[in-house]
VMD Tcl script that draws the C-alpha trace (Angstrom):
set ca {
  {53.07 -17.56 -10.03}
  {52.57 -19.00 -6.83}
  {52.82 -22.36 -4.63}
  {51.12 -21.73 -1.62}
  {51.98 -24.31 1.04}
  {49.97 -25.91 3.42}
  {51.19 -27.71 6.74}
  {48.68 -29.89 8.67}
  {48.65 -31.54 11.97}
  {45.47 -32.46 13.56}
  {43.52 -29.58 12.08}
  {39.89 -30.10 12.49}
  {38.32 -30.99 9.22}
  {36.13 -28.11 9.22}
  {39.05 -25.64 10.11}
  {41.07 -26.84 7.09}
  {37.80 -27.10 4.76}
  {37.73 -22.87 5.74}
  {41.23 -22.95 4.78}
  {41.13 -24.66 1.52}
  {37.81 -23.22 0.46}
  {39.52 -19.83 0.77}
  {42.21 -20.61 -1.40}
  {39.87 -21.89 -4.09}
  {37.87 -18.92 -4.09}
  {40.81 -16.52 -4.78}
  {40.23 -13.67 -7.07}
  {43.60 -14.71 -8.86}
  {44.27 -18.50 -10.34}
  {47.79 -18.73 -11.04}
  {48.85 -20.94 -8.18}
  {49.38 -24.30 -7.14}
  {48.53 -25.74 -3.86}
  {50.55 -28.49 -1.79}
  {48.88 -29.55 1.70}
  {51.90 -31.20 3.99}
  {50.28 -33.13 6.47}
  {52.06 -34.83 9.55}
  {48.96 -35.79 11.49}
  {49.74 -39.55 12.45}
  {47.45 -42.01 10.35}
  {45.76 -43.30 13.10}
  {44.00 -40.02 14.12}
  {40.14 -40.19 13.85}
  {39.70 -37.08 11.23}
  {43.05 -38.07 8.61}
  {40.81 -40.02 6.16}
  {38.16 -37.02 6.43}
  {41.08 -34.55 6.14}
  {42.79 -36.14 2.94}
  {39.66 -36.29 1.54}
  {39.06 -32.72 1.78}
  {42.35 -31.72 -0.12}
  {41.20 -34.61 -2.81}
  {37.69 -32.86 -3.24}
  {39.76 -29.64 -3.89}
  {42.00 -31.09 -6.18}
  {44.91 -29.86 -4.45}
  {48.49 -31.63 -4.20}
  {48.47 -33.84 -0.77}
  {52.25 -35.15 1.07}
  {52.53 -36.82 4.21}
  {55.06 -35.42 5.95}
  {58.61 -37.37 5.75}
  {60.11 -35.56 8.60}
  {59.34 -33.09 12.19}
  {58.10 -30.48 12.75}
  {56.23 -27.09 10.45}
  {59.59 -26.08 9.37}
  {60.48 -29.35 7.95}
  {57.21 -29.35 6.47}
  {56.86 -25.94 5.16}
  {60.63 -26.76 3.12}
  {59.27 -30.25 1.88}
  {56.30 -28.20 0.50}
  {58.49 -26.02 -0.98}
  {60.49 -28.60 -2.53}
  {57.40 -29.78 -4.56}
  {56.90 -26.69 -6.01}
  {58.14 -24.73 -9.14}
  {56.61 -21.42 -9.30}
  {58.83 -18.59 -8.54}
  {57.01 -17.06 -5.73}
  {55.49 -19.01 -2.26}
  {52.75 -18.37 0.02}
  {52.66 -19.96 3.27}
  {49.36 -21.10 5.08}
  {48.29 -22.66 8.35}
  {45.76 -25.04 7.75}
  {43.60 -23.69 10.44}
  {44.06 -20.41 8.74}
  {41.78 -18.74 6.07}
  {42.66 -15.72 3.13}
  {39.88 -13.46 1.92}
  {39.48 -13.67 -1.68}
  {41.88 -11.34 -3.31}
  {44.60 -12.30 -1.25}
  {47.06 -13.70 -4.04}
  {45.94 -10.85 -6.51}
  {47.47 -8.46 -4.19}
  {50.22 -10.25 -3.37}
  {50.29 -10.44 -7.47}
  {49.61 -6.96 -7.88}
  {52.51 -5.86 -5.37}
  {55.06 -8.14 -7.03}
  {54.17 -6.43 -10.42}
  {54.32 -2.60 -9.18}
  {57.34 -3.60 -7.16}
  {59.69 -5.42 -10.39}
  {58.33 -2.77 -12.91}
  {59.78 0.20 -10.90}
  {63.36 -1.84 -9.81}
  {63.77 -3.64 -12.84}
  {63.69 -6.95 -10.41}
  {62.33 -10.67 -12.09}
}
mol new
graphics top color blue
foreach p $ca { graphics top sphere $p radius 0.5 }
foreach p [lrange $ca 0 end-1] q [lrange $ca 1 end] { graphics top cylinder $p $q radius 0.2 }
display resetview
């Protein structure tokens, strides 16, 4: 239902482990995850940070452009469920995030006749 998207850029490995832990411990499972990550390869956490979004089994991209727009649309591009979510990596969701997002989308196409 979902692909939540992910840009990175020097987050702090235990910023984006916050992040990423709170997406795996949503309430609601239908959703795929792509982490966009522009952080040049020479800085001293990208090995620790790639490895993160490996442990989570979560889609990883360098960036192939500038900027968190460019990134958020290359994330995007990846994707094929019908509905995104956008997330900085130095972000965090509670757990039932998506499943209201879920539950809204629902209410909302059942009463307008929408999707």
């Amino acid at each position: 239902m979902f692909d939540v998207v992910i840009p990175i850029y020097k987050i702090a490995p235990d910023l984006l482990n916050r992040c990423l832990e709170s997406i795996n411990n949503q309430d609601f499972f239908d959703y795929e995850v792509f982490v966009i990550d522009g952080t040049p390869l020479d800085w001293e956490h990208t090995v620790e940070c790639q490895n993160l979004v490996a442990h989570y089994n979560f889609n990883y991209a360098r960036q192939t452009g500038t900027g968190v727009s460019q990134a958020r649309n290359q994330g995007v591009s990846m994707g094929t469920n019908p509905y995104i979510a956008f997330l900085d990596g130095d972000d965090w969701w509670y757990s039932e995030h998506l499943y209201e997002l879920s539950f809204l989308i629902d209410r909302h196409s059942v009463h307008n006749n929408y999707v």
